[in-house]
N, CA, C and O atoms as a GROMACS GRO file, in nm:
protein
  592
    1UNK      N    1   0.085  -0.118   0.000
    1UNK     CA    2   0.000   0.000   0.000
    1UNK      C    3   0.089   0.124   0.000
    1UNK      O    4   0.202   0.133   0.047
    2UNK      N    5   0.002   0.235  -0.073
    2UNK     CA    6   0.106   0.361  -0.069
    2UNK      C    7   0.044   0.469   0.014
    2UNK      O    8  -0.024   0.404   0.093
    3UNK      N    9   0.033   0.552   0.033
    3UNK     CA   10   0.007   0.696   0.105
    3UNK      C   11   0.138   0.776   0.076
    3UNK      O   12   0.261   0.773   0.069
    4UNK      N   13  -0.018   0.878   0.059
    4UNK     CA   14   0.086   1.033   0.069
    4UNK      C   15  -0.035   1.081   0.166
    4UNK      O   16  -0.157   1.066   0.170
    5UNK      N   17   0.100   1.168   0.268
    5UNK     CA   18  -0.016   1.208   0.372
    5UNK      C   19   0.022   1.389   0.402
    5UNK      O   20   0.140   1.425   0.398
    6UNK      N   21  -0.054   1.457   0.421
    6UNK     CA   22  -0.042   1.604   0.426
    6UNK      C   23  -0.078   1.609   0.578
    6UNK      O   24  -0.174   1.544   0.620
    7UNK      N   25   0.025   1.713   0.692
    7UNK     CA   26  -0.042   1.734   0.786
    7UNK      C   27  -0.126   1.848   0.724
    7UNK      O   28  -0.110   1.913   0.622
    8UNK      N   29  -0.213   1.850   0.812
    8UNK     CA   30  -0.320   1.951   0.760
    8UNK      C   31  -0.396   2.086   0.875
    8UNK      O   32  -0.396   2.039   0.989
    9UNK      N   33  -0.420   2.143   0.874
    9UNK     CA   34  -0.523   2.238   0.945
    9UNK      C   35  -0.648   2.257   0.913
    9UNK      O   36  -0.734   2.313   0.982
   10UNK      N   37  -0.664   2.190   0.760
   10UNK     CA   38  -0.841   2.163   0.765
   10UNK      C   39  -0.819   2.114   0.603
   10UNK      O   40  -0.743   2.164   0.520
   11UNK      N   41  -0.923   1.984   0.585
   11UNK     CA   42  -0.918   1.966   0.416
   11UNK      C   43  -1.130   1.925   0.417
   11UNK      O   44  -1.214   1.921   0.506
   12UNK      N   45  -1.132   1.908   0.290
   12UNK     CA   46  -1.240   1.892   0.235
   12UNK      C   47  -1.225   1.799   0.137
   12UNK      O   48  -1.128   1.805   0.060
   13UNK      N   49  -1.334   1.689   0.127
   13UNK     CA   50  -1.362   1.646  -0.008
   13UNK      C   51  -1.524   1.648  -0.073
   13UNK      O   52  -1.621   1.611  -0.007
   14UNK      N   53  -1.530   1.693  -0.197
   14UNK     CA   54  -1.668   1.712  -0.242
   14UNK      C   55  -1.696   1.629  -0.386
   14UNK      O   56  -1.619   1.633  -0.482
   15UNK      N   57  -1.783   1.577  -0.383
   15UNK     CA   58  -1.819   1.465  -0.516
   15UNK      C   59  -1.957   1.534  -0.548
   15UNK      O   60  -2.056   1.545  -0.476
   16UNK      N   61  -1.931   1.584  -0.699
   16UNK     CA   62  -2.097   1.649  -0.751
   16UNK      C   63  -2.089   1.716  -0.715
   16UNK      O   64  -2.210   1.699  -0.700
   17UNK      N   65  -2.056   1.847  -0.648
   17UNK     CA   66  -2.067   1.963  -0.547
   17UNK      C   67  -2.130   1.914  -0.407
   17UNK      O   68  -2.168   2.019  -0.356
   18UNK      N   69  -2.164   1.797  -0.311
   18UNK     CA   70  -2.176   1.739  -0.277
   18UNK      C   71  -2.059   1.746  -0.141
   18UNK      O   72  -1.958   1.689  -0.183
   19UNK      N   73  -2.033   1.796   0.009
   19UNK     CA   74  -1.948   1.709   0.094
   19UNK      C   75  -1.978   1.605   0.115
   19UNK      O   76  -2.086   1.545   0.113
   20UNK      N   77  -1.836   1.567   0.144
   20UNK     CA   78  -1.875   1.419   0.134
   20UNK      C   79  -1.759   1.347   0.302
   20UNK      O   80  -1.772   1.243   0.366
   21UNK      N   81  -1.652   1.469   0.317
   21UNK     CA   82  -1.613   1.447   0.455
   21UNK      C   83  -1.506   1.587   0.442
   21UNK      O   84  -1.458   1.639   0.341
   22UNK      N   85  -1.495   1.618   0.565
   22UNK     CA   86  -1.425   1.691   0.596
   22UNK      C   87  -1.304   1.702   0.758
   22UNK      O   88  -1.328   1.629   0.854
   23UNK      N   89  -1.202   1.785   0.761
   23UNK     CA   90  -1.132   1.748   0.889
   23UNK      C   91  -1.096   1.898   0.916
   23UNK      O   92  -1.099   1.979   0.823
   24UNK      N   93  -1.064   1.934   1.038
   24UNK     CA   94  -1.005   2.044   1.110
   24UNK      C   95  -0.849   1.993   1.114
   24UNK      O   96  -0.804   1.986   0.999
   25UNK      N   97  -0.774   1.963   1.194
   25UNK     CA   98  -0.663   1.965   1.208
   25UNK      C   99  -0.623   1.785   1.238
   25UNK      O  100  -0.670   1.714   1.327
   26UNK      N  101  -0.541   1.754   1.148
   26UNK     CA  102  -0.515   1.602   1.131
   26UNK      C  103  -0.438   1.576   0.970
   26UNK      O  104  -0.378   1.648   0.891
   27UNK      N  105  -0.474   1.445   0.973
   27UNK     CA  106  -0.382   1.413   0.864
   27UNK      C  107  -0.476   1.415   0.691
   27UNK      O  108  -0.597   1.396   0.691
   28UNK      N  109  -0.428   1.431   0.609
   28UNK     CA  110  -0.484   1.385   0.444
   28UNK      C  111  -0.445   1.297   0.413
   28UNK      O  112  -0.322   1.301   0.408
   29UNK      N  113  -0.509   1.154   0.371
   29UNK     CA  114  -0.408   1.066   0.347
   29UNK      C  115  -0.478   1.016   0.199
   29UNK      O  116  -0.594   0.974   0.203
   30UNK      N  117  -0.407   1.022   0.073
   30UNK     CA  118  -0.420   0.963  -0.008
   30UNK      C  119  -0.378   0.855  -0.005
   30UNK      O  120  -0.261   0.830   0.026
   31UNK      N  121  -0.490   0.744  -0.044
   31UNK     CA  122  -0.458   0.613  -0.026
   31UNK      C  123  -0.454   0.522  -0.168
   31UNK      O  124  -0.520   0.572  -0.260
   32UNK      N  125  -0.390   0.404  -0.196
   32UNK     CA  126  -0.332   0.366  -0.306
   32UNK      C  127  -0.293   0.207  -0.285
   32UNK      O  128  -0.182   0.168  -0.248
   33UNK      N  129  -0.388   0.135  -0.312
   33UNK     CA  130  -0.376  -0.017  -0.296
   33UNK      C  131  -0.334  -0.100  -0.389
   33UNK      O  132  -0.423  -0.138  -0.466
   34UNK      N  133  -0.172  -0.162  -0.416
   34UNK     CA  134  -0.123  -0.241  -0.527
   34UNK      C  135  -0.179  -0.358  -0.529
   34UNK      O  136  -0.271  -0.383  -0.451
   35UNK      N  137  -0.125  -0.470  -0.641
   35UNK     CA  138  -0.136  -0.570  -0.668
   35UNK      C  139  -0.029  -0.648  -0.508
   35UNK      O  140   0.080  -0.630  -0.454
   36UNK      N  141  -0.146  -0.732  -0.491
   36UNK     CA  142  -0.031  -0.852  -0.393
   36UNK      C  143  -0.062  -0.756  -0.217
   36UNK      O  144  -0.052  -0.822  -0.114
   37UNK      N  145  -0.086  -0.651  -0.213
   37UNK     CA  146  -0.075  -0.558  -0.058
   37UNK      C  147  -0.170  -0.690  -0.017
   37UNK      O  148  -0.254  -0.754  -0.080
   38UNK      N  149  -0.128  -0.696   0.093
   38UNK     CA  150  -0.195  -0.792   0.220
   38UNK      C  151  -0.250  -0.710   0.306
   38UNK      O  152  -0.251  -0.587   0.300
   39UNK      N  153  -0.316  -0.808   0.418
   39UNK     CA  154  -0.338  -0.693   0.549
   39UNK      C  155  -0.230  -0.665   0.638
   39UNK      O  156  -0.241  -0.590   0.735
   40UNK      N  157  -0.100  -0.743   0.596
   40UNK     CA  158  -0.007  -0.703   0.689
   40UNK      C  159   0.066  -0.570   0.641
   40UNK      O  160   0.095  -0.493   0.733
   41UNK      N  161   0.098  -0.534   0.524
   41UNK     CA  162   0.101  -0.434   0.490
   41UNK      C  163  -0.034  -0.323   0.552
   41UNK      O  164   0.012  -0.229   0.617
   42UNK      N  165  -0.152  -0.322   0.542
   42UNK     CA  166  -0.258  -0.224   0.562
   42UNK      C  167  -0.243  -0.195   0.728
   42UNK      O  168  -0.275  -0.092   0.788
   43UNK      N  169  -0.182  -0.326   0.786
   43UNK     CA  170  -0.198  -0.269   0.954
   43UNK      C  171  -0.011  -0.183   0.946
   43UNK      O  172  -0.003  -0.066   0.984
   44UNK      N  173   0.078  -0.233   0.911
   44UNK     CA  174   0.162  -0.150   0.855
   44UNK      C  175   0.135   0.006   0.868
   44UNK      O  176   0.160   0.081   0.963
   45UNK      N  177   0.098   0.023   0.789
   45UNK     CA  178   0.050   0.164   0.741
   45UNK      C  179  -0.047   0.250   0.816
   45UNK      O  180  -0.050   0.373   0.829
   46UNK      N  181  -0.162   0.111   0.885
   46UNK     CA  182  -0.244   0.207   0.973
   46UNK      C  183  -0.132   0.285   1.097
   46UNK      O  184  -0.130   0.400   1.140
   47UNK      N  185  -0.032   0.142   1.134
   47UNK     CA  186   0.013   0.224   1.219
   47UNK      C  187   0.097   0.267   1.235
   47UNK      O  188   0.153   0.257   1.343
   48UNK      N  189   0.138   0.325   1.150
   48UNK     CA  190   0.255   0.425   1.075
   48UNK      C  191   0.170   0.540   1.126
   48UNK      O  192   0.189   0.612   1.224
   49UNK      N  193   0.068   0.541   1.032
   49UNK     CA  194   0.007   0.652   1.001
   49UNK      C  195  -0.088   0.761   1.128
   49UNK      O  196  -0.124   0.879   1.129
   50UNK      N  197  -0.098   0.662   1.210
   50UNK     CA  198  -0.169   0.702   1.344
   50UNK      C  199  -0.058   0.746   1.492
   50UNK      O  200  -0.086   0.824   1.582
   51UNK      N  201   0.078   0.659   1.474
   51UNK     CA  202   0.194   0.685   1.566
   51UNK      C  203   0.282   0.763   1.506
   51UNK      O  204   0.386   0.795   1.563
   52UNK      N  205   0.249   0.806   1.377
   52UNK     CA  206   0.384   0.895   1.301
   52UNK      C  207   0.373   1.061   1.407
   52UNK      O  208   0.281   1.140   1.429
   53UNK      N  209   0.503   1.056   1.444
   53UNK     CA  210   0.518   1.215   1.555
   53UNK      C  211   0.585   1.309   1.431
   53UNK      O  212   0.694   1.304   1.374
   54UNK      N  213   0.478   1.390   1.420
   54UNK     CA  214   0.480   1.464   1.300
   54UNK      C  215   0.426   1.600   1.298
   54UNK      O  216   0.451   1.690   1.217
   55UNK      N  217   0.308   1.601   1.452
   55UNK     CA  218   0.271   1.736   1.488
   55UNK      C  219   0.346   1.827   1.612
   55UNK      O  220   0.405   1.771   1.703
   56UNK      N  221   0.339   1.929   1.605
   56UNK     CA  222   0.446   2.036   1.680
   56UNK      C  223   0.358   2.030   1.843
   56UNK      O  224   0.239   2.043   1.873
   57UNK      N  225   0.532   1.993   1.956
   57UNK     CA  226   0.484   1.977   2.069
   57UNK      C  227   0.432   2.146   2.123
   57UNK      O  228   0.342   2.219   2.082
   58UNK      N  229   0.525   2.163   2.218
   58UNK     CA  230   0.528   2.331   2.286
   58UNK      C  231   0.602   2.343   2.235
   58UNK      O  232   0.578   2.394   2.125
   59UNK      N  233   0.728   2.313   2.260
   59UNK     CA  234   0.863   2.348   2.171
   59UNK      C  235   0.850   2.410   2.039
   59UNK      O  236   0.930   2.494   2.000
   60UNK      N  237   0.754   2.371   1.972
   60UNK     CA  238   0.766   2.342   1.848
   60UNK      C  239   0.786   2.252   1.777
   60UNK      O  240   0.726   2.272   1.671
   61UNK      N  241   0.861   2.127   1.774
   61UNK     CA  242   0.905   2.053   1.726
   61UNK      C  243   0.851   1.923   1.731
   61UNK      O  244   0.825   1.862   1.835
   62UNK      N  245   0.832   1.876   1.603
   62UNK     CA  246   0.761   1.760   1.549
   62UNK      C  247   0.793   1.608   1.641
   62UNK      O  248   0.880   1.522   1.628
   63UNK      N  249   0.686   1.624   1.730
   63UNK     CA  250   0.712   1.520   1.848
   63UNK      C  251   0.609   1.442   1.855
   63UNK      O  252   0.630   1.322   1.872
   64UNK      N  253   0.478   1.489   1.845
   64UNK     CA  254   0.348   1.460   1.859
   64UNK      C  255   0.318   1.392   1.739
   64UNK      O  256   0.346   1.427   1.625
   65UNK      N  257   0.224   1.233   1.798
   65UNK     CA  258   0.147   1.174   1.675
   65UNK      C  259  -0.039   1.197   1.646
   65UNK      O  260  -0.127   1.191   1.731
   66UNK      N  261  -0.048   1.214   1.550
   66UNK     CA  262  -0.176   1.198   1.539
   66UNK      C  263  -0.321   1.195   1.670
   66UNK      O  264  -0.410   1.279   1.681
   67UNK      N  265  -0.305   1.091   1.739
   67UNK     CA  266  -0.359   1.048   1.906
   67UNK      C  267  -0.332   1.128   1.993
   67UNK      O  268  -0.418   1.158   2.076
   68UNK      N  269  -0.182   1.192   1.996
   68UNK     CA  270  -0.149   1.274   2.132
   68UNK      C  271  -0.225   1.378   2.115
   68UNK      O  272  -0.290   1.424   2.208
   69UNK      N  273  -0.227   1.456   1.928
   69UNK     CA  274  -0.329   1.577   1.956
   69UNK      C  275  -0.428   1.548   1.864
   69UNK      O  276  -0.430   1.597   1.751
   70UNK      N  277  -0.525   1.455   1.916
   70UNK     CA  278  -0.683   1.417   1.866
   70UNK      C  279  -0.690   1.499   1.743
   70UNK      O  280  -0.774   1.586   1.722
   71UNK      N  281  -0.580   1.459   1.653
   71UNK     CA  282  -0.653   1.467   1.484
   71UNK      C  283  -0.745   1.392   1.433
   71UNK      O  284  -0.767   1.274   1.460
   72UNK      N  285  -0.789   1.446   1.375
   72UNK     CA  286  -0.871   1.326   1.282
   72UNK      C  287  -0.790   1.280   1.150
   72UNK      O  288  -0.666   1.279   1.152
   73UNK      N  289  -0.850   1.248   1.060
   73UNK     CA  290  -0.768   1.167   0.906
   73UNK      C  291  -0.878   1.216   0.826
   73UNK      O  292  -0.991   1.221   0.875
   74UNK      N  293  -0.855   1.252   0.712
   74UNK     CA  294  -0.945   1.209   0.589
   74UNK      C  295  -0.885   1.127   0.495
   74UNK      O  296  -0.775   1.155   0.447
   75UNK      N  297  -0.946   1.032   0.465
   75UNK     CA  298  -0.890   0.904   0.358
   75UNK      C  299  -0.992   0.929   0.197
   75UNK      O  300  -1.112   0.929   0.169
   76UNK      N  301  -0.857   0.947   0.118
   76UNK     CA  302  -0.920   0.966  -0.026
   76UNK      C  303  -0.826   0.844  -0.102
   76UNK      O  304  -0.705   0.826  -0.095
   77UNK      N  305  -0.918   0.776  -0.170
   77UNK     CA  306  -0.875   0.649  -0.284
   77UNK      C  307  -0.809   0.724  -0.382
   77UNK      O  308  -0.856   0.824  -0.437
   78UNK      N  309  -0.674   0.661  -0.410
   78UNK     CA  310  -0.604   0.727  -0.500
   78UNK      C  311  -0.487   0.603  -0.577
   78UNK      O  312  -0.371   0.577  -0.544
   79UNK      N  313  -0.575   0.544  -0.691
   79UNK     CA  314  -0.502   0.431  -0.739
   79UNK      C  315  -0.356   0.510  -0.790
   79UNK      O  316  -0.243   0.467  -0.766
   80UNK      N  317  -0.392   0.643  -0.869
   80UNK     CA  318  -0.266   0.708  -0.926
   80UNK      C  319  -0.141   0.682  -0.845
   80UNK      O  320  -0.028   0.682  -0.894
   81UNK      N  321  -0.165   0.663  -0.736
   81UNK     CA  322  -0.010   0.617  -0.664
   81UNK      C  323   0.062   0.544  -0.747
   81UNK      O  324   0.167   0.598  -0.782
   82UNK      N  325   0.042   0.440  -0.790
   82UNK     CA  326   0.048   0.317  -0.881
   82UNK      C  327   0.106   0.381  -1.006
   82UNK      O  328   0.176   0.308  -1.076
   83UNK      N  329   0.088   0.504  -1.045
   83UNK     CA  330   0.152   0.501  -1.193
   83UNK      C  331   0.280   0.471  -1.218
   83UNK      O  332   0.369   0.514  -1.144
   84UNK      N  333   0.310   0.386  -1.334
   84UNK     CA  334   0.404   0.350  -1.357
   84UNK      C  335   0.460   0.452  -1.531
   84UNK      O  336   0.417   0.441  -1.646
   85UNK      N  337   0.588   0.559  -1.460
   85UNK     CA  338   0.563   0.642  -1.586
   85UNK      C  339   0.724   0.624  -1.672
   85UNK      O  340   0.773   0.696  -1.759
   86UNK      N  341   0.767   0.521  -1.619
   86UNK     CA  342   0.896   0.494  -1.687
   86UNK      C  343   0.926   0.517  -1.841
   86UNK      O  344   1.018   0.575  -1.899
   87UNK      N  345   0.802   0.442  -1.887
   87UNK     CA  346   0.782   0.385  -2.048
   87UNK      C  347   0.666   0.518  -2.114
   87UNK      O  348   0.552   0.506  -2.068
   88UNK      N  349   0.681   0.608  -2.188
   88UNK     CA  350   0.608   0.650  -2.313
   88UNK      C  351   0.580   0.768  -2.215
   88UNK      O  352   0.650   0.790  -2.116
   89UNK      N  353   0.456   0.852  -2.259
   89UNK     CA  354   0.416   0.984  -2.200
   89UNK      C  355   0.274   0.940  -2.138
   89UNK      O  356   0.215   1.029  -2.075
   90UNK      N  357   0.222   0.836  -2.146
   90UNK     CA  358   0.122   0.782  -2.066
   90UNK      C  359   0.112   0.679  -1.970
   90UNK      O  360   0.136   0.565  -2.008
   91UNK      N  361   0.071   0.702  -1.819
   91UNK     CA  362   0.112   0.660  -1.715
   91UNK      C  363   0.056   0.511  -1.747
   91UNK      O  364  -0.027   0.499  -1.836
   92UNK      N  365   0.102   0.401  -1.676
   92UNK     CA  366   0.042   0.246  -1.688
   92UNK      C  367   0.008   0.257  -1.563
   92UNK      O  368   0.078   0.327  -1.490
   93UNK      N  369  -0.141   0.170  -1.495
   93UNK     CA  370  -0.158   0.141  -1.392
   93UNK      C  371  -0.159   0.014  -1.362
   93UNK      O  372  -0.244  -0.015  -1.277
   94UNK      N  373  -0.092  -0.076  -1.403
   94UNK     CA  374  -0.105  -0.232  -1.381
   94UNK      C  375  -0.065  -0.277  -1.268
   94UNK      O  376  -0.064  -0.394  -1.230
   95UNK      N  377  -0.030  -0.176  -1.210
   95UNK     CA  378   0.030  -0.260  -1.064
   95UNK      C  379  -0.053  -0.174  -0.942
   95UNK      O  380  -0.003  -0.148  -0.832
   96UNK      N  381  -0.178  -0.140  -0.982
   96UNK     CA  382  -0.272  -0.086  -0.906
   96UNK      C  383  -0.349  -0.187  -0.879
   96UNK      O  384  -0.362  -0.255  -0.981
   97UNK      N  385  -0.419  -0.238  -0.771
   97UNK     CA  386  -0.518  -0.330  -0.748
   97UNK      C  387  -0.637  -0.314  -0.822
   97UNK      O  388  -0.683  -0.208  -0.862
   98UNK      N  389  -0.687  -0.436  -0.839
   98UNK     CA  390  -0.816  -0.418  -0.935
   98UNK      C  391  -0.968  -0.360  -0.831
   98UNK      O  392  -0.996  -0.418  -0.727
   99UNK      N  393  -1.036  -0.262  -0.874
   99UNK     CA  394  -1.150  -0.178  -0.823
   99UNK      C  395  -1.235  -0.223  -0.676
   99UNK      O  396  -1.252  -0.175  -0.563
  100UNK      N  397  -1.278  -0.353  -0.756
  100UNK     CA  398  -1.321  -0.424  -0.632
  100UNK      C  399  -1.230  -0.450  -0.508
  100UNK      O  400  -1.267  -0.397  -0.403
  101UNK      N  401  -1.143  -0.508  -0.506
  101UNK     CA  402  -1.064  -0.559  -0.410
  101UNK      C  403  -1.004  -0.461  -0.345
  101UNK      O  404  -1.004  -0.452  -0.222
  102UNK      N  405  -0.950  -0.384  -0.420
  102UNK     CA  406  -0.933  -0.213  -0.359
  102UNK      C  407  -1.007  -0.205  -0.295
  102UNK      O  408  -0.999  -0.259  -0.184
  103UNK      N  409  -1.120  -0.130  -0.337
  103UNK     CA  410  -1.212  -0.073  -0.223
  103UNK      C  411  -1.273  -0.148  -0.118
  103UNK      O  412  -1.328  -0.078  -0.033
  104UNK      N  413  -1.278  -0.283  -0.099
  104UNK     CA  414  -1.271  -0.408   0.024
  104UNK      C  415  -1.191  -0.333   0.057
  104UNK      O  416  -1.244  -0.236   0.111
  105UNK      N  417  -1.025  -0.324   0.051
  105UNK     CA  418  -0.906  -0.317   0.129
  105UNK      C  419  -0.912  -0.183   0.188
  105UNK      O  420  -0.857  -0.163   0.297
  106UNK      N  421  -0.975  -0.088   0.126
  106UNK     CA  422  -0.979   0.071   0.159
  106UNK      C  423  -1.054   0.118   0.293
  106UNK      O  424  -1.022   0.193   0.385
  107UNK      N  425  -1.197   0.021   0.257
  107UNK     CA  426  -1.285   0.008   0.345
  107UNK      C  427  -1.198  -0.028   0.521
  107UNK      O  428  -1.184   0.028   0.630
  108UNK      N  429  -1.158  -0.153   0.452
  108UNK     CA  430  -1.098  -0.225   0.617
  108UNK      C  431  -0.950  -0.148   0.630
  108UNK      O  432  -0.869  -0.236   0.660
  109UNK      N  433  -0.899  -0.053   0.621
  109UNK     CA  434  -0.796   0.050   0.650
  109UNK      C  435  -0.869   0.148   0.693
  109UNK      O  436  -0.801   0.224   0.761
  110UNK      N  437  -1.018   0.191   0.680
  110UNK     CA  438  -1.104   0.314   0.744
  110UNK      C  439  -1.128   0.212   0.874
  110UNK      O  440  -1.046   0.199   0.964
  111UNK      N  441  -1.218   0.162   0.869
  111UNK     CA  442  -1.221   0.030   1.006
  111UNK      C  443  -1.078   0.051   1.096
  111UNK      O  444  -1.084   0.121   1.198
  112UNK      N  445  -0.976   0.002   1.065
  112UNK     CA  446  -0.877  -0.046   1.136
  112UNK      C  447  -0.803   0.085   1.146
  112UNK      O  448  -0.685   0.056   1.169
  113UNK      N  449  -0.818   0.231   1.139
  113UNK     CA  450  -0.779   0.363   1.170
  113UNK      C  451  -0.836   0.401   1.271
  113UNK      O  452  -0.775   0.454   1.364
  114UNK      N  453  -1.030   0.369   1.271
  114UNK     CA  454  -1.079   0.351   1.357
  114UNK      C  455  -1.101   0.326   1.479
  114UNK      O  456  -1.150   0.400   1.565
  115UNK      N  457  -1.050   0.180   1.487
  115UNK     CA  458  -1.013   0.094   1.571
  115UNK      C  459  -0.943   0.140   1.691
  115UNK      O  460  -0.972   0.121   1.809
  116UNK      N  461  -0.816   0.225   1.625
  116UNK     CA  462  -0.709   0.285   1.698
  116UNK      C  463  -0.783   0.394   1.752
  116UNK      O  464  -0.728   0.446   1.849
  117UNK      N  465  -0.888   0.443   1.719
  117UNK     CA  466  -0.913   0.550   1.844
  117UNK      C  467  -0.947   0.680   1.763
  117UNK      O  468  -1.024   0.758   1.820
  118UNK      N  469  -0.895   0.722   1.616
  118UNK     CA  470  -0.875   0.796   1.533
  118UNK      C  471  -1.014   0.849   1.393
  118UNK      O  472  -1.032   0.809   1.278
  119UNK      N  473  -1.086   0.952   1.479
  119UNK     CA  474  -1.190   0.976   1.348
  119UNK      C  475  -1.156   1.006   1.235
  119UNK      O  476  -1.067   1.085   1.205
  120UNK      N  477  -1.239   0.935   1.151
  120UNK     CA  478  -1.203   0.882   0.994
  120UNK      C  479  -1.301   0.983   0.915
  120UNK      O  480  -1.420   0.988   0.947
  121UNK      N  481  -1.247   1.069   0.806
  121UNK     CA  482  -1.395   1.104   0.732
  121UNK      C  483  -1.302   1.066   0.600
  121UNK      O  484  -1.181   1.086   0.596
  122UNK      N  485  -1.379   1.008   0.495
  122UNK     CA  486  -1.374   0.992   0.336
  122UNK      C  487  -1.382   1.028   0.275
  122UNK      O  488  -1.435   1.134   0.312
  123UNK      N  489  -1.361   1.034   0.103
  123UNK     CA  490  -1.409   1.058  -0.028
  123UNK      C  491  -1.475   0.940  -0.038
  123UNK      O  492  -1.469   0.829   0.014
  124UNK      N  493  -1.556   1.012  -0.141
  124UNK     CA  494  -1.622   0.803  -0.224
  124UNK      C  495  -1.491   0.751  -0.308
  124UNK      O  496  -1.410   0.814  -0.377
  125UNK      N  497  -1.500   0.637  -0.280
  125UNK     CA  498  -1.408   0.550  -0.323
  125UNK      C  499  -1.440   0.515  -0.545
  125UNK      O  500  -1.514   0.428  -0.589
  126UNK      N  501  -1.376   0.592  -0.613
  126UNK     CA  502  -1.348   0.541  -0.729
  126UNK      C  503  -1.452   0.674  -0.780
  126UNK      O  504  -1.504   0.667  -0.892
  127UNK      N  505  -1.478   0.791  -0.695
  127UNK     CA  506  -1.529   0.890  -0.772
  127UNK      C  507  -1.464   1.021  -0.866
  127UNK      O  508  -1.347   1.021  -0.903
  128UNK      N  509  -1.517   1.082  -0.883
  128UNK     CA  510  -1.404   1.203  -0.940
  128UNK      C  511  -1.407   1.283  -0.852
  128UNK      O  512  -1.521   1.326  -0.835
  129UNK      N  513  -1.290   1.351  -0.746
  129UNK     CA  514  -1.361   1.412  -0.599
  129UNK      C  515  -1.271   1.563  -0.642
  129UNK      O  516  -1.188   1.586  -0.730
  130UNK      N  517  -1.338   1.654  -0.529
  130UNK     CA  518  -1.256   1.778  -0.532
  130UNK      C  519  -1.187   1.791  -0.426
  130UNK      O  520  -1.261   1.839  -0.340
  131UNK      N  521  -1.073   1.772  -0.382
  131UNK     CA  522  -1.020   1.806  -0.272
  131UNK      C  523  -0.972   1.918  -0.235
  131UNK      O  524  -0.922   1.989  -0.322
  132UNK      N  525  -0.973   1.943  -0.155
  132UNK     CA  526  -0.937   2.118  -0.045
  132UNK      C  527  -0.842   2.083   0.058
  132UNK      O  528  -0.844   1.979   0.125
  133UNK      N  529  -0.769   2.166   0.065
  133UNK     CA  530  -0.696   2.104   0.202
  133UNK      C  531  -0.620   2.296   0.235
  133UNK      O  532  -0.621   2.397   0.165
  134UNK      N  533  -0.574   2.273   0.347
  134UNK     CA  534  -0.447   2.394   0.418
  134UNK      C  535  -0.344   2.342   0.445
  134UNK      O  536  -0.344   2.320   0.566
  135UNK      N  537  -0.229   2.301   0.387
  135UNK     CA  538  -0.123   2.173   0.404
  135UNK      C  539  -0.040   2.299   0.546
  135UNK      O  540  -0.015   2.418   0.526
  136UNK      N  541  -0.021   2.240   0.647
  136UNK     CA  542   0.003   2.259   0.791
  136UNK      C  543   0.197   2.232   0.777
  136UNK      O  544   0.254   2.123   0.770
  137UNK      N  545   0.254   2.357   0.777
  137UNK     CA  546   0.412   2.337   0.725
  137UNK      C  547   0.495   2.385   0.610
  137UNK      O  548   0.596   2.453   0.623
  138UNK      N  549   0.434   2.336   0.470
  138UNK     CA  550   0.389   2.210   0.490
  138UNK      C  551   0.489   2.111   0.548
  138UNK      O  552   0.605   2.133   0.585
  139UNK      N  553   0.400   1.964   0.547
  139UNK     CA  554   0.430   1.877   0.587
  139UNK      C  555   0.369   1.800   0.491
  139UNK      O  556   0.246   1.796   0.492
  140UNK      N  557   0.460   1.706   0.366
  140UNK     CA  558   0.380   1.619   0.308
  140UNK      C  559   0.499   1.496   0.303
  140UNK      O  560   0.619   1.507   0.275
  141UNK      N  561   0.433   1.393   0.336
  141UNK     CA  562   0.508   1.285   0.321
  141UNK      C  563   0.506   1.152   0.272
  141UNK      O  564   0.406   1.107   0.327
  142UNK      N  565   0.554   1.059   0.202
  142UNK     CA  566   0.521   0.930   0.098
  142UNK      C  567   0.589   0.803   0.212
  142UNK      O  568   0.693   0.775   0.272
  143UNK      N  569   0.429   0.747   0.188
  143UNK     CA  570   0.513   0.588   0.279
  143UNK      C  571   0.443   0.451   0.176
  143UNK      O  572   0.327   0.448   0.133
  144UNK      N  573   0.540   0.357   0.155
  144UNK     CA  574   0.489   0.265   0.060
  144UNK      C  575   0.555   0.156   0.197
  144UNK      O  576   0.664   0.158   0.254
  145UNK      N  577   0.409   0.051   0.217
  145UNK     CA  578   0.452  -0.124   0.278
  145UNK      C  579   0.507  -0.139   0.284
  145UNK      O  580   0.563  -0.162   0.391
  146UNK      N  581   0.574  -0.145   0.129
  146UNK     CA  582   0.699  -0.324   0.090
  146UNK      C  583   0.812  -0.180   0.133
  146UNK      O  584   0.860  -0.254   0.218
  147UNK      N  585   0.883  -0.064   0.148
  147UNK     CA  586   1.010  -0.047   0.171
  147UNK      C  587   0.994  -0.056   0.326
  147UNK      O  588   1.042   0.047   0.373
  148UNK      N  589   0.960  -0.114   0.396
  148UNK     CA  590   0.977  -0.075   0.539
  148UNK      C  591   1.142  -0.204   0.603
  148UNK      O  592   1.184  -0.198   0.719
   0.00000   0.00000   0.00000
């Protein structure tokens, strides 16, 4: 699994002109499910993504995870992780998981963010969405499973 995650100070997602979730201060996480990702990879990542100390203590300095200062997450489906742009001027996605099974896997990564204690708001999964965000820093950062 891939993520790119933005700390944030507030994002939005809207489908149709439509909200569809929104966050105050927490993480953005574009999410991106390959061919072969397991759930050991997805708990991986959940808890990367929920223990990563990435928000500013008193000091200032990036000490704090997600939990210590009650962020929330917004999770947006984002196969484009997956592009593969080595070859020609048009991206390949073959090593993106196929639609269905994705969004199973997307689903149980909102669940298991959950789990941990951490409010979840979404995009629809496989829509055309508008996202908004205030990137906090910034702070944007890429975590893929398999390099850990």
């Amino acid at each position: 699994m891939r993520a790119i995650l933005q700390r944030v100070k507030g994002a939005s997602v809207t489908v149709d002109g439509e909200l569809t979730g929104a966050i105050e201060q927490g993480l953005l996480v574009f999410l991106g499910c390959g061919q072969g990702d397991t759930d050991e990879d997805m708990d991986y990542l959940v808890d990367k993504l929920v223990h990563l100390r990435i928000f500013a203590d008193e000091k200032g300095w990036m000490n704090l995870s997600l939990l210590d200062v009650g962020g929330k997450m917004l999770v947006v489906s984002q196969f484009t992780l997956y592009a593969d742009t080595r070859k020609g001027r048009r991206p390949s996605f073959v090593k993106a998981m196929k639609p269905g099974p994705a969004e199973e896997m997307y689903e149980r990564f909102v669940e298991r963010v959950e789990e941990r204690g951490v409010e979840v708001e979404t995009g629809v999964f496989g829509a055309m969405m508008d996202v908004e965000l205030v990137n906090d820093g910034p702070v944007t950062i890429q975590i893929d499973s398999r390099e850990r």
